[in-house]
N, C-alpha and C positions, 0 to 999 in steps of 0.2 A: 612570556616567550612569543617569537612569532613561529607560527605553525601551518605548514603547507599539509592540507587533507588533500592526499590523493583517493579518489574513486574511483572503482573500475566496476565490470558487468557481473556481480554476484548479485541476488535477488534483495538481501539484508543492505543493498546501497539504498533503500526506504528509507533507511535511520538515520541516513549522513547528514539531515536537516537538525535532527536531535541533538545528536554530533558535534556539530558548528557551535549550535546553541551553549549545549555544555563545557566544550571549551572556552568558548566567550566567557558565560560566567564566570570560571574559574582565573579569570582575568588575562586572558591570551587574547592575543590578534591572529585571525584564521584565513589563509587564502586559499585556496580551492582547485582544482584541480583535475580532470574527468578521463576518461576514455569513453570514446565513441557507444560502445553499450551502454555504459553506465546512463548514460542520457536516457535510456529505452525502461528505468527502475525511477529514476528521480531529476527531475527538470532543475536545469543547469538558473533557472529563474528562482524558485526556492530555495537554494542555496545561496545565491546571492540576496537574498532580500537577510538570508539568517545573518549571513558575514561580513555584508556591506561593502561587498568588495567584487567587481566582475570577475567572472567563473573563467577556467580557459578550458574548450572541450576543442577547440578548429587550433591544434599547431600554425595555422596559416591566416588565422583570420588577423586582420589588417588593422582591426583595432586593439589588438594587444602587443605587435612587436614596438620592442623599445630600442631601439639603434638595431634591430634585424638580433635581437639575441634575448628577448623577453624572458627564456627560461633561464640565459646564466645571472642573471638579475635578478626574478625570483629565488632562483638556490642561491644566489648571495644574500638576498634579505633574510631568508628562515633560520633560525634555532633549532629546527630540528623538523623533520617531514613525517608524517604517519600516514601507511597507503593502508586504508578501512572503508570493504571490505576488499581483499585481494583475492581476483579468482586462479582459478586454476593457470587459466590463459596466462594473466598478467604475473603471476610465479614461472611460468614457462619464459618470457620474454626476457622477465629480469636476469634469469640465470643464464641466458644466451647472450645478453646483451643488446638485444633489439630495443632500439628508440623510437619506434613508429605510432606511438600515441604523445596525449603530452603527458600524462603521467612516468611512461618509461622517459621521456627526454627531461625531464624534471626532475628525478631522482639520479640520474648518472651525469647532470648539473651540479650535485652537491661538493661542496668542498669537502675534500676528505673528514677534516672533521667533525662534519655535521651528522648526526647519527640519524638514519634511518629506520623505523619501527615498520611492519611490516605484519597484519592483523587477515591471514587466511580466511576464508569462509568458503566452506562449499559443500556437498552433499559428504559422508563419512566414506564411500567408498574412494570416490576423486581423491579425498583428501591421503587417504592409504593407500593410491595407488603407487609404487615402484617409481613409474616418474616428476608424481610430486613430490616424494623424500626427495628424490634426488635433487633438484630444484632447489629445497626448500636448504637443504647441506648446503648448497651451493651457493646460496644468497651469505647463509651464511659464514659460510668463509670470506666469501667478500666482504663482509663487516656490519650485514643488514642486523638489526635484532628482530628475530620473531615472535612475535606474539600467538604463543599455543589457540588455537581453535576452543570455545566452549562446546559442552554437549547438551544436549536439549532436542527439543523437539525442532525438523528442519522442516523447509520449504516443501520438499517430497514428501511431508507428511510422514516421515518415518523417526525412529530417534538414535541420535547416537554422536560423536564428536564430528564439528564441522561448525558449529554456531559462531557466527560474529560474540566475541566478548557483550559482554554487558557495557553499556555507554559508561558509566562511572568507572568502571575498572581501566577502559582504555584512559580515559581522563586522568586516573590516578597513576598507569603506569609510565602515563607521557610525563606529567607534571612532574614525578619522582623523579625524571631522569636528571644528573646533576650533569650535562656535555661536559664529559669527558674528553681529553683532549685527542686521541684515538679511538676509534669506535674498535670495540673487545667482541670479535667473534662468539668467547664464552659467557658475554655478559647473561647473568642466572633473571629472568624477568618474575617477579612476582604472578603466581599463580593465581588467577580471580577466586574470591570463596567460593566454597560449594556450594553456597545458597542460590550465588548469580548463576552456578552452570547447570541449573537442576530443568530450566525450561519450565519451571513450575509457576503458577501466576493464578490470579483470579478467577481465568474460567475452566483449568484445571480440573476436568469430570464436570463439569457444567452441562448441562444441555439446552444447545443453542439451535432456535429454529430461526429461519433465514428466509423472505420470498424474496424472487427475481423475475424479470423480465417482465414483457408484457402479458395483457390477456386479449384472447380472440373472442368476441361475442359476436354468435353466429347470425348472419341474415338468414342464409339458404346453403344449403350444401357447399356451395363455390365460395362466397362474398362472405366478408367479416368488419365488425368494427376493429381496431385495433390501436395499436401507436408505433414509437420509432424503437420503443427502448429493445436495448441488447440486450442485459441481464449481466454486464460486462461488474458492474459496481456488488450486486448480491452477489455473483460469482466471486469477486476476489473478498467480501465478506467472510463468505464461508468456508476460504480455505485458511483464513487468516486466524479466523478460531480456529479449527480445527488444529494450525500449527499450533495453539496456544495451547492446546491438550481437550479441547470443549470436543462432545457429544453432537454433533453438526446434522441437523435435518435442513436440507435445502429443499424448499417447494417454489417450483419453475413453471414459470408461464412459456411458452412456443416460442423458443432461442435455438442459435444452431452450436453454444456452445456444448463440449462433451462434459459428461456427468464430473466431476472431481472424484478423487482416488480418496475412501476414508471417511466418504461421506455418503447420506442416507440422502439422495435423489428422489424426490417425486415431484415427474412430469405430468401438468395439468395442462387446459387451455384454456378456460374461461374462469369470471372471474368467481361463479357459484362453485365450482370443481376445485379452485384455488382455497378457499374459503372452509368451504366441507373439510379439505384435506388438512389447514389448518389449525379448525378448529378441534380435529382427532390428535393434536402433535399435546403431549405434555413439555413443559419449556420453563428451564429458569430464567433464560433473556430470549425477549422473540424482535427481530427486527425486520422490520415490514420495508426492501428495497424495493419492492414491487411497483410496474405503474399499471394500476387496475381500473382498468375502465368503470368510468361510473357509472355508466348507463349500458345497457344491451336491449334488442329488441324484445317486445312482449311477447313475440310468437314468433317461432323461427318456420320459417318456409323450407316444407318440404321437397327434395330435389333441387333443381336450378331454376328459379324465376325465371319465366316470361315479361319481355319488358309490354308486350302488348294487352297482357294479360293481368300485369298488377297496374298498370297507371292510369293515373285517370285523362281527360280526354286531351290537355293541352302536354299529356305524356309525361306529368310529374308524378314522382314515386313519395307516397308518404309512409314513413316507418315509425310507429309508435315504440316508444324506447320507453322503460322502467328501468327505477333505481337498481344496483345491485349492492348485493351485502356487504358493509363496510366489515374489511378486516380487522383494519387496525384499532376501529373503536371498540370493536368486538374485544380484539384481547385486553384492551386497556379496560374496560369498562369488568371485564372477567377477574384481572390478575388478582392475585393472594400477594398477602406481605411476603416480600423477597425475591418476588418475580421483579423482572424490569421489562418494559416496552416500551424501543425505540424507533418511530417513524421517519420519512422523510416528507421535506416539503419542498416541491422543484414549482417554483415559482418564475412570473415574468416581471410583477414592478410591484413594489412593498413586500418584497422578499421575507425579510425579518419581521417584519408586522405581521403577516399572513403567518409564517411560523409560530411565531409566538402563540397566535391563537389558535393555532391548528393543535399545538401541544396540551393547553389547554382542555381542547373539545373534544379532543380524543385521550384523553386521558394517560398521555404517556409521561415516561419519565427521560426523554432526551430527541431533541429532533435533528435532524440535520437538514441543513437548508442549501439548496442552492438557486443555480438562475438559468429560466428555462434560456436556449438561445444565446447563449452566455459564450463568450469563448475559450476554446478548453472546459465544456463547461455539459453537462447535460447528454442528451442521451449520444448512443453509438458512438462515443470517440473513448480515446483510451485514458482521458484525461479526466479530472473533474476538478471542480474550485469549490470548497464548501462551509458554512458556518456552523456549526454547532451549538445549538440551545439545550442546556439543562433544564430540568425543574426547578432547581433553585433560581434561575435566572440569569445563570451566566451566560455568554454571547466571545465565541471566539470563532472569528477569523483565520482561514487557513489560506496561504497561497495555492493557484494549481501545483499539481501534481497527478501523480499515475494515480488509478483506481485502487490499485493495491494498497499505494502508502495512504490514500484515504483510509482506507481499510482499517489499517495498524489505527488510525490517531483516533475514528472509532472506539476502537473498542478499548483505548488505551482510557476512555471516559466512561466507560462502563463496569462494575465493578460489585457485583452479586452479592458479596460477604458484606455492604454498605446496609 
């Protein structure tokens, strides 16, 4: 069939790359489809690389109108349209009739017969709220079929109905559909099992210990060694477990992000404080996002230097710097059968070389690699591009993408009961 995925700004648009994928396989052709949020969850670039086909998130942009009507063109090519995840917002538009994204002017393109599936996601209260029912009636009297929300554990770290379906279940409810000549108000949608709606998965009562950001190693009171990193990629690590049901200790180097809701926060600064605190954490997976400085001064200087009074006579300052504690080889060099420890390796040129060995010498069971300076790529942005080395030896390639959806394909390679 051909199948237009519409996206919109629900947090679970992470998965739309998985999405793509799985319908492809299931031998569909996938075109794509965004609202302006949705972009700000999963980059309209992996999507297209999954679907092979340019995204359309600009109604306006110049390279997708086809005779000035690009969308009645697309709803005439499709078989059927599926909008995953639909937020609150984009239930609110539909049932109004606002076109003002291309998702909404993509689906009121459709010829009548073409049936619309329609896959909610959003926090349990939104989803109960009085004006989403109303909304969601209302779509469907217009002909939409919806697709019931799963229950599991949500983005807010809480649990209850509001989950994006399970990718195969959407897969199987679209594939089932036999287009019908009328789209049926009442049509009854198969119920995903209860296995898929449990939120239950591998790290499930896990205990996942997490570092992030950078560390500060002190000159003197004022001045510090440091680096650039934000703590943005550990940070969405650990909420990422924690949504999978995992026992979450985040240990943080000096970020200004705020603690996560549901998790065991400990703020450090340097990289021996980081390390201590560490090495007290019990963990069945410990992942080291951390960037820790490798060196700190041998003596830190009491108060605020004198520049006249530490330099010598041409007024240069020499600071003796020692090694400091490796953490990551520490855990790996520590762990017991069943534990995992996964590193990163943020590299500038021999990226995968330098992982590879890094994996190795520190004794872990999964690295992730990326490229320092890289675009979309590396510290303080919201993005990252990364490859993934196993201990077995596998090497996959991942397009950019938000920190988050790094996050998910993490830990989707990680797996305790192995």
């Amino acid at each position: 069939m051909n199948i237009i995925l519409g996206i919109t700004g629900s947090v679970s648009a992470y998965k739309t790359p998985w999405l793509v994928r799985d319908l492809r396989r299931a031998g569909h052709d996938v075109r794509v489809v965004m609202t302006p949020s949705a972009t700000r969850f999963v980059t309209p670039l992996a999507l297209e690389a999954v679907s092979t086909h340019a995204v359309v998130a600009d109604m306006f942009d110049p390279s997708i109108q086809e005779g000035g009507s690009w969308h009645v063109h697309l709803a005439q090519w499709a078989d059927v349209m599926l909008i995953a995840p639909c937020s609150a917002t984009t239930l609110a538009r539909l049932a109004s009739g606002a076109s003002d994204t291309a998702v909404q002017l993509t689906a009121f393109s459709l010829p009548k017969d073409t049936p619309l599936f329609v896959a909610p996601a959003m926090d349990t209260d939104m989803w109960h709220h009085p004006a989403t029912q109303r909304n969601v009636d209302r779509i469907r009297t217009d002909g939409a079929i919806v697709i019931p929300p799963a229950t599991g554990a949500l983005a807010s770290g809480l649990q209850g109905e509001g989950r994006l379906p399970e990718l195969d279940d959407l897969v199987r409810i679209v594939a089932s559909h036999e287009l019908p000549s009328t789209s049926d108000p009442t049509t009854t949608i198969p119920e995903p099992d209860a296995a898929h709606l449990s939120g239950a998965g591998a790290l499930t009562g896990r205990t996942v210990l997490i570092t992030a950001g950078p560390t500060h190693e002190a000159i003197d009171d004022v001045r510090f060694i440091g680096n650039h990193s934000s703590g943005k990629m550990g940070f969405a690590l650990a909420e990422a477990a924690r949504d999978r049901g995992a026992l979450v200790t985040l240990v943080t180097g000096p970020v200004s992000l705020p603690s996560p809701t549901g998790i065991t926060c400990l703020r450090v600064t340097s990289a021996q404080e980081m390390y201590d605190a560490c090495m007290q954490q019990p963990f069945d997976v410990a992942i080291c996002a951390a960037a820790v400085a490798d060196f700190a001064p041998a003596a830190r200087i009491e108060g605020k230097m004198k520049k006249d009074e530490v330099t010598d006579a041409a007024g240069n300052l020499t600071l003796h710097l020692q090694r400091t504690p490796d953490i990551l080889q520490s855990l790996g060099e520590r762990k017991r059968d069943g534990q995992i420890v996964v590193g990163f390796a943020l590299e500038h040129d021999n990226v995968i070389d330098y992982a590879r060995a890094k994996l190795v010498r520190k004794h872990c069971d999964m690295i992730v690699a990326n490229k320092a300076g890289g675009e979309r790529s590396g510290f303080g942005v919201s993005d990252n591009t990364i490859t993934i080395i196993t201990g077995k030896g596998d090497v996959t390639d991942y397009p950019p993408m938000s920190k988050r959806a790094c996050a998910e394909v993490i830990l989707d390679h990680i797996d305790p009961s192995a």
